[in-house]
C-alpha positions in Angstrom: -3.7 -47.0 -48.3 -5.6 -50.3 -48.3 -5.2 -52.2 -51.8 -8.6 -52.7 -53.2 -7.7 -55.3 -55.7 -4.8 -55.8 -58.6 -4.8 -56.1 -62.2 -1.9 -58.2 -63.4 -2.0 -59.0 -67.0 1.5 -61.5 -66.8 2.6 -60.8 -70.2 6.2 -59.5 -69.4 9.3 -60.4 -68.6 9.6 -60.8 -64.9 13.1 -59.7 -64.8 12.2 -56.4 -66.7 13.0 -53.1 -64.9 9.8 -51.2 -63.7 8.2 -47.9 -64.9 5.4 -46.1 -62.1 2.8 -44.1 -62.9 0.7 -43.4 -59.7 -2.1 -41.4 -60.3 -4.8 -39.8 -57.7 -8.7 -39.8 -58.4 -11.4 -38.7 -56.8 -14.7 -40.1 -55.7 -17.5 -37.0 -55.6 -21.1 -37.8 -54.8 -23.9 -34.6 -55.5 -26.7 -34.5 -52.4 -29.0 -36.6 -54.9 -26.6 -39.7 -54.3 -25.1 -39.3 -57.6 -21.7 -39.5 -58.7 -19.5 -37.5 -60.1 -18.2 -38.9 -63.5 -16.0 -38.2 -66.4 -17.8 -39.6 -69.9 -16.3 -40.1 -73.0 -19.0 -39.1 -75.2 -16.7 -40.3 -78.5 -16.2 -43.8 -76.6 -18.8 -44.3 -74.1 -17.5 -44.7 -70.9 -17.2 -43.5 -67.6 -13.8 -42.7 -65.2 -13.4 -41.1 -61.9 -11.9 -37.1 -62.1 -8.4 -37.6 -61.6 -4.9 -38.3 -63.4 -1.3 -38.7 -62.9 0.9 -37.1 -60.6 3.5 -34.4 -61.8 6.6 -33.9 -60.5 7.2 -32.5 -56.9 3.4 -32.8 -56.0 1.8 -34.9 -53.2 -1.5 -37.0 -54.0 -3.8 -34.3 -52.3 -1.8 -31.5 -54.4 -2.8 -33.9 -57.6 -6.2 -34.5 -56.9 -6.7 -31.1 -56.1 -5.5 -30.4 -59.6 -7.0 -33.2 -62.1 -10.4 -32.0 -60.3 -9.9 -28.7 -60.9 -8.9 -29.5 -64.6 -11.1 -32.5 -65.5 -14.5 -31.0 -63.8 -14.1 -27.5 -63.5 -14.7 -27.8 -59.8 -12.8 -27.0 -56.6 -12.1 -29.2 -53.8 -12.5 -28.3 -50.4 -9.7 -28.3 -47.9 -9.3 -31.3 -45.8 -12.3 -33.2 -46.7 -10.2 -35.6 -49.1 -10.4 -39.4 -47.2 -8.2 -42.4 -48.3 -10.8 -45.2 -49.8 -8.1 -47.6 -51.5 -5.6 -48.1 -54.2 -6.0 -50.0 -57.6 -2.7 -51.3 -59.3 -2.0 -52.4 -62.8 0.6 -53.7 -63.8 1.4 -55.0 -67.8 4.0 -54.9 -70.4 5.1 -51.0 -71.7 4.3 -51.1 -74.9 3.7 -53.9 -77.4 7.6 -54.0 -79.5 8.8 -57.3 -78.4 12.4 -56.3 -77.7 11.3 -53.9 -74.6 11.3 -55.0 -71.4 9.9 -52.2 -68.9 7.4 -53.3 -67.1 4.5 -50.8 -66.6 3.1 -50.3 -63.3 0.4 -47.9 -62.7 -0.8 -47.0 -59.4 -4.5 -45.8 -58.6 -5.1 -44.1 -55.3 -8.6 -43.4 -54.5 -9.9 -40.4 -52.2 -13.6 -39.7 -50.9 -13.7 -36.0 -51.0 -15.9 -33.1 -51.4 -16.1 -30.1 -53.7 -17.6 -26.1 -53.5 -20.9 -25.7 -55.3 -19.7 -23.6 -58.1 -18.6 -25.7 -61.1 -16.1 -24.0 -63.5 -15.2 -24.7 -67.5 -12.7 -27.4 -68.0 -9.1 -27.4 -68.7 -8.8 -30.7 -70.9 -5.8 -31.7 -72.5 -5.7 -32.4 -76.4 -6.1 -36.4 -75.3 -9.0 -35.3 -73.3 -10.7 -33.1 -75.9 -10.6 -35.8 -78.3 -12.3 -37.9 -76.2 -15.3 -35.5 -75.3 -15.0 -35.9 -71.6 -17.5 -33.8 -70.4 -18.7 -33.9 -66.4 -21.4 -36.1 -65.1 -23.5 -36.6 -61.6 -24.9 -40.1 -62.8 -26.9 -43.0 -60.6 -23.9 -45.2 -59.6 -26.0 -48.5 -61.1 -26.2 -46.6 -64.5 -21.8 -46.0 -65.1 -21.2 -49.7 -63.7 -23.6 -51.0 -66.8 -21.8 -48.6 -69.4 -18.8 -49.5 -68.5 -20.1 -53.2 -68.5 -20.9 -52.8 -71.9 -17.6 -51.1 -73.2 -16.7 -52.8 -76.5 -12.3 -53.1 -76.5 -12.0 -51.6 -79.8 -12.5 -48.4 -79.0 -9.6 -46.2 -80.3 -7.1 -45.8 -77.8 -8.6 -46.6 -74.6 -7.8 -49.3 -72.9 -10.2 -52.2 -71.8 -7.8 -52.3 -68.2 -8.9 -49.1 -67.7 -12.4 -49.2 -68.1 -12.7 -52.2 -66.0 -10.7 -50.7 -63.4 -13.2 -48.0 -62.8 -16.1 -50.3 -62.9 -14.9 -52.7 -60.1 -14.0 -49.4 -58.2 -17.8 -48.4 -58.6 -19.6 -51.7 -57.5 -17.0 -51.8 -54.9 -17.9 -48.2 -53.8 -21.4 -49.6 -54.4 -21.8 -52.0 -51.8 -19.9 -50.3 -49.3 -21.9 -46.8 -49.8 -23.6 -46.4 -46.6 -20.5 -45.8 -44.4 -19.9 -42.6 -46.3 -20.4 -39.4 -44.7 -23.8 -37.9 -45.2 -23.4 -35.0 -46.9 -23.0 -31.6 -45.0 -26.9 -31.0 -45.3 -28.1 -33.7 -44.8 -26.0 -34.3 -41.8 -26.9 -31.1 -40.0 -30.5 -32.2 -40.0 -30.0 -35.4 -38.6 -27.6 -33.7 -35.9 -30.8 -31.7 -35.1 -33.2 -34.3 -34.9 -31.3 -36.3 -33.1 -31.1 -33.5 -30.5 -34.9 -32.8 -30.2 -35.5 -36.9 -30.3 -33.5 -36.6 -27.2 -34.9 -33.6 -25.6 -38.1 -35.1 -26.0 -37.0 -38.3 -24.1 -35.9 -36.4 -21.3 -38.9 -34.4 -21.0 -40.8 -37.5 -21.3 -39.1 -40.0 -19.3 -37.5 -37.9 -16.6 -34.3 -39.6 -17.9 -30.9 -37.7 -18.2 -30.0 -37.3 -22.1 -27.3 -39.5 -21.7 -29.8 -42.9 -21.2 -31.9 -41.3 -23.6 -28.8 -41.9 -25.9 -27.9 -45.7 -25.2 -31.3 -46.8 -24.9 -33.4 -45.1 -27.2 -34.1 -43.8 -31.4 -31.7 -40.6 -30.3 -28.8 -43.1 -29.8 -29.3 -44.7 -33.2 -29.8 -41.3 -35.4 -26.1 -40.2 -33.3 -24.9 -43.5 -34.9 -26.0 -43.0 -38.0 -25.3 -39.3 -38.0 -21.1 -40.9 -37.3 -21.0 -42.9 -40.3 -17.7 -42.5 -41.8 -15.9 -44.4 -45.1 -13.9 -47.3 -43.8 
């Protein structure tokens, strides 16, 4: 998985021994081009569905799981996409005799989800935080998260940050996702009747209708994928 960028905070000891914590999240947009958001409503801020990985499980298995749990919703088989990893990496904890150096690993996934949205299984750190789900404009969470004020309780301001960069990167990259199912069967069938159309029209095979005409650049669109 591509590394989207790295957030290195240089305060420990380089010679310390390492501690990992990868973690799978998952990036949902709703058929109004909203996305789907976890917000803290006790410290006002936004963070992708998603969490760290148990024992035994594979990334999909993970982000399968924190979506279940964090949103109530179910994701669908084979639709998850690899967008790009995030890493932190900082001093464990703050006692000045410890050494470990904490390295957190994000990995990203486009995916979709079924219609029906469940309750929530939060965890007692989650509950406290009031995460409830969101589909919010993309603009709107970069801003919160802009304005997220470090003395929050226990969240950290790494954190928050991380998920903001994540959403203007997502941001300015979102028209090479897929359109979504709907929307994507219309085009399909627009393009088609473009084409018909051209052929009827022209006399021309569909084919030349394709590489020369509106039918080719609809089929173009209609390919968009996430890179």
């Amino acid at each position: 998985m591509k590394n989207l960028f790295t957030i290195d905070l240089k305060d420990y000891n380089p010679n310390g021994k390492k501690f990992y914590r990868p973690s799978v999240r998952g990036i949902i947009f709703d058929n109004d081009g909203n996305i789907a958001m976890i917000y803290s409503r006790k410290y006002h801020f936004y963070k992708f569905p998603g969490g760290g990985m148990e024992e035994g499980e594979t990334q999909l298995e993970t982000l399968a799981r924190e979506i279940k749990e964090e949103t109530g919703m179910t994701l669908v088989p084979g639709s998850a996409k690899e967008f790009g990893e995030v890493v932190r990496i900082q001093k464990y904890s703050t006692e000045e005799d410890d050494n470990t150096i904490f390295v957190q690993q994000n990995f990203y996934y486009t995916c979709e989800v079924e219609k029906e949205i469940g309750e929530q299984n939060l965890d007692k750190n989650e509950k406290e935080a009031e995460f409830v789900l969101t589909f919010v404009p993309i603009d709107k969470a970069i801003e919160v998260n802009a304005s997220f004020k470090t003395d929050k309780g226990p969240v950290k301001e790494q954190m928050v940050e991380r998920e903001k960069r994540v959403l203007e990167i997502i941001k300015k990259t979102r028209f090479h996702f897929k359109y979504p199912s709907e929307i994507k069967n219309t085009l399909r069938a627009f393009a088609i009747c473009i084409g018909i159309f051209c052929h009827k029209a022209n006399n021309l095979k569909p084919i030349s209708c394709f590489n020369f005409n509106i039918f080719g650049y609809l089929v173009s669109l209609k390919k968009l994928v996430f890179i």
